[in-house]
N, C-alpha and C positions, 0 to 999 in steps of 0.2 A: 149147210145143215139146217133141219127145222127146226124152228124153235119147237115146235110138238116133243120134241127129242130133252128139253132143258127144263120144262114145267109142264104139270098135271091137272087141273081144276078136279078140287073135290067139293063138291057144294058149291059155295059161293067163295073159296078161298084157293088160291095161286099156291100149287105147291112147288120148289125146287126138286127135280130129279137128279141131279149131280151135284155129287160137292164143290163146295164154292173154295178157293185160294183162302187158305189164313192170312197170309201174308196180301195179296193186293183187294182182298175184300169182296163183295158179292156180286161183283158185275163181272167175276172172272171165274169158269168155271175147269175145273181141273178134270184133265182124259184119264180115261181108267183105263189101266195095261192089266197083263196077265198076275203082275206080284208088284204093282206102284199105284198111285196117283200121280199124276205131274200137272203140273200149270206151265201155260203153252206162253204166259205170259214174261216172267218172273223164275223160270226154270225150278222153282218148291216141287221139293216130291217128299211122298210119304206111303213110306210102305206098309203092304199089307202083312197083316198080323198071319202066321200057321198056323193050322190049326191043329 
């Protein structure tokens, strides 16, 4: 995958596109399912809120 896919530049500042893991911290970025987050690392998931 690209990194084009993981950060955005707006101006002169590095944004993250994907949430990062709570638990192993910002070098790990958590897949977005249809109703989760998960970390591919670490197996953390966190689900998404109904609206």
């Amino acid at each position: 995958m690209s990194e084009s896919k993981y950060f955005k530049v707006e101006g002169e500042n590095l944004v993250r596109t994907k949430k990062s893991c709570k638990e192993c911290g910002d070098g790990y970025f958590m897949a977005e399912h249809k109703d989760r987050y998960t970390c591919g690392h670490c197996g953390y998931t966190e689900f998404k809120k109904k609206k």
